[in-house]
N, C-alpha and C positions, 0 to 999 in steps of 0.2 A: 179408085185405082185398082188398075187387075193384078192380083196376088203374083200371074204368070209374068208381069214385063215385070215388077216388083220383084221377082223370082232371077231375073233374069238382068238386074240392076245388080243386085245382092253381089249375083255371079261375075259379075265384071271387077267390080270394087274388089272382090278377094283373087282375082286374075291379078289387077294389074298390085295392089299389095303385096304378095307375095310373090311376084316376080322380078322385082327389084330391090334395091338395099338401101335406095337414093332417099333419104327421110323426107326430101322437100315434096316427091311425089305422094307417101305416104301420109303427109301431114295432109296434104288435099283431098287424098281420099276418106281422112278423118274427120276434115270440116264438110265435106261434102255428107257425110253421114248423118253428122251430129247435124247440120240444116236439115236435112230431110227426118228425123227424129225432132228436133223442134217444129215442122211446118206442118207434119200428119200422123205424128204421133197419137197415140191414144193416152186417154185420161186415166191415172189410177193403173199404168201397165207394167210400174215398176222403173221407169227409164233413168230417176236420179239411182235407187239402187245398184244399178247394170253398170249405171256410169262409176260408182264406187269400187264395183267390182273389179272392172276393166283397169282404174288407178291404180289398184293394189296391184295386179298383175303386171301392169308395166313397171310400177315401180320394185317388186321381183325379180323380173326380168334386167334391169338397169343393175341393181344387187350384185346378182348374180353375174353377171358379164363380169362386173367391176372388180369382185372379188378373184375371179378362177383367172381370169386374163390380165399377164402380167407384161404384155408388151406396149413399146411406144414410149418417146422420148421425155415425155413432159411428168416425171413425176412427183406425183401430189402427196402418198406417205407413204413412208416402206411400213411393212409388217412385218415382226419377227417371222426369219425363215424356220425358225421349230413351228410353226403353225400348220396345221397338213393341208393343201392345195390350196388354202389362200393366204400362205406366208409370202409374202416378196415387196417387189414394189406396187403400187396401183396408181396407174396411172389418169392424166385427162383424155388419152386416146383410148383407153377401155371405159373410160366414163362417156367420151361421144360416142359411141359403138353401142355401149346398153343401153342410151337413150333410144337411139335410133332402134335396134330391138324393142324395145318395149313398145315406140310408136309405132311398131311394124304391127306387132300384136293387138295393140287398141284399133290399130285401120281394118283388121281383118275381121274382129270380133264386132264393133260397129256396122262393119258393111253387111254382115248378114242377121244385127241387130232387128233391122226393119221387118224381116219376116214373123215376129213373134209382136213385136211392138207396134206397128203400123198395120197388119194385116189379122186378122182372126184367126183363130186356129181349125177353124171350120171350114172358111175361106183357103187355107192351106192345104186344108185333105180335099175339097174341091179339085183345087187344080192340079193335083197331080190326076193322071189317065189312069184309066179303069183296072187296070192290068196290076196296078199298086194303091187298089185299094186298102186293102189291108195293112199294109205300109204305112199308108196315111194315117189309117184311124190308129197306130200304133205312136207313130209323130205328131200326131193330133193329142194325145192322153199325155204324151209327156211332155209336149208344152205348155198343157195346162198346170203341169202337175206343178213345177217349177212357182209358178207366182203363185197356186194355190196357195202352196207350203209356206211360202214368204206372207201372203196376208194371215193366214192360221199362227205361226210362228207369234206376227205384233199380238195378234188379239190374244192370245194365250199369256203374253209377256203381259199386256196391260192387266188381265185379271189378275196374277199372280201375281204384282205391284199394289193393286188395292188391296189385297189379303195381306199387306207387308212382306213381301218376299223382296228381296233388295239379291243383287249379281256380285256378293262380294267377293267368293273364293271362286274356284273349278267344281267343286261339289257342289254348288248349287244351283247349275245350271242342268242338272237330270230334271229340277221338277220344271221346265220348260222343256225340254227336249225330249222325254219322253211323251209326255202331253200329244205333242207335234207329230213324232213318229206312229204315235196311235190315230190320232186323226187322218194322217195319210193312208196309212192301213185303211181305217170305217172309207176313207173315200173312194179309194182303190175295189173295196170292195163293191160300193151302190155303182159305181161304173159300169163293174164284171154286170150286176144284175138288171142297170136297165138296159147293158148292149142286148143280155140274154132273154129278157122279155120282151125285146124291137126284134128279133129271129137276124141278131146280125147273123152274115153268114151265110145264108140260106136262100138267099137271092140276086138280085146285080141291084148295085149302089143305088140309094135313093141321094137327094141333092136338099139339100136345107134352102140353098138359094143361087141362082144362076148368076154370076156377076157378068156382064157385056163390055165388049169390049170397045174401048173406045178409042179415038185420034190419039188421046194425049199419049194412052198406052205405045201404041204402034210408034210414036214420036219417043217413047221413052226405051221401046225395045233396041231400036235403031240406034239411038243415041251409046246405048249401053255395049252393043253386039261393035259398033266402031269406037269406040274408045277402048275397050278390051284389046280389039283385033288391034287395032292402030298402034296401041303401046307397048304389042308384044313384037309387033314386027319391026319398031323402031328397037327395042331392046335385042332382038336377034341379028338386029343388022347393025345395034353399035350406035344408032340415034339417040339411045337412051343410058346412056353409061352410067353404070352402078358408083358405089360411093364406099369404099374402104380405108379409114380414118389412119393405121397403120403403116409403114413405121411413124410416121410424122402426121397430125391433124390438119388437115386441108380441108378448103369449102365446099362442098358438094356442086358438081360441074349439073346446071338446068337447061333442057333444051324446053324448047320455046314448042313444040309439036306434040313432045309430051306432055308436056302440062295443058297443051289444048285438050289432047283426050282426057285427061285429070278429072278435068274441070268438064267435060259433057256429063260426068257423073251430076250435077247439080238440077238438070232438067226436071227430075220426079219431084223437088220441089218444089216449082211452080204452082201453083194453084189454078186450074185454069173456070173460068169463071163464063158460065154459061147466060 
């Protein structure tokens, strides 16, 4: 699959996520993720971590609503008003609301998942044009750098567990973390020195590898460039009415056109089978 319709999948799913508030659409675009991260995933690329990450952050996100926003009928427990900005009531209509936040946040951060987890990083500075090469090789070193630090992190932790070192206080996580911070450093640096003995810089881009472009892409550009377009122009035209839980909890109103386009996000899953 071309990094570029993959590119251009990414950018749909965070179109149509963050242009609405309707979770039902959102939820789709997060199962349409998470399918395409189970179907062309890569091995060993980190994708159960990402997926803990992205928990914590919704469930933050959910928190946070819940606490600061004290509006809507149905309330669940008061909190003393001496508390500062989240004394009062909390309600179920600020608990539907942070969910829905928070699934807004996992559909966003999912849909441009695949660019790091499905595709190379190599494959990524590829396809951007010539003009942002250096750009590339700049978003190229720090996507690596990210899972580097996460595989160096366990292996560091596993040594330091067979020497007896056990995570029981906050002091004793310097002899893993500095460890890590050093190792990023030594890595950071062998980078600097092979870009500088390869004369990056000094000439126009060479290419690791040409990826071609194929049906399925063009089938998946399209898919992605009309579902995007399709879902913005129902929501500017009122086809796709948003969803605000306040003052009172109601069911999020689904049109049937939008969740068509939703749901074209699903195509890069396919497999197609030569």
């Amino acid at each position: 699959m071309s990094t570029r319709s993959l590119a251009a999948w990414s950018a749909a799913g965070l179109v149509i996520a963050l242009s609405t508030s309707n979770p039902v659409y959102r939820g789709v675009v997060l199962l349409c993720a998470l399918n395409l991260l189970v179907a062309r995933g890569r091995r060993g690329s980190g994708t159960r971590i990402l997926l803990v990450g992205i928990g914590i952050a919704g469930l933050i996100a959910t928190l946070v609503t819940l606490l600061l926003s004290h509006s809507g009928e149905h309330v669940l427990v008061r909190l003393p008003g001496g508390i500062p900005a989240i004394g009062g009531p909390l309600t179920l209509e600020a608990l539907a609301f942070g969910l829905a936040t928070g699934l807004g946040l996992a559909a966003a951060l999912l849909a441009v998942a695949p660019l790091t987890l499905v595709s190379q990083p190599h494959e990524l500075v590829d396809a951007l044009p010539a003009p942002l090469a250096r750009t590339g090789a700049v978003v190229g070193a720090a996507l690596n750098l990210v899972p580097g630090t996460l595989r160096s992190a366990a292996e560091i932790r596993e040594a330091q567990r067979m020497r007896g070192w056990r995570a029981r206080r906050v002091v004793d996580w310097p002899a893993v973390a500095v460890p890590v911070v050093l190792t990023a450093i030594e890595g950071s640096m062998t980078l600097a020195e092979a870009m500088e003995s390869r004369a990056y810089g000094t000439g126009t881009r060479t290419h690791f590898g040409i990826q071609r472009w194929t049906r399925h892409d063009s089938v998946v550009l399209v898919t992605a460039l009309l579902g995007a377009g399709g879902f913005l122009a129902l929501v500017v035209s009122g086809g796709a009415p948003g969803w605000f839980p306040f003052p009172v909890l109601s069911a999020p109103a689904i049109s049937v056109p939008a969740l068509l386009c939703c749901a074209l996000l699903v195509v890069p899953s396919f497999h197609v089978r030569r």
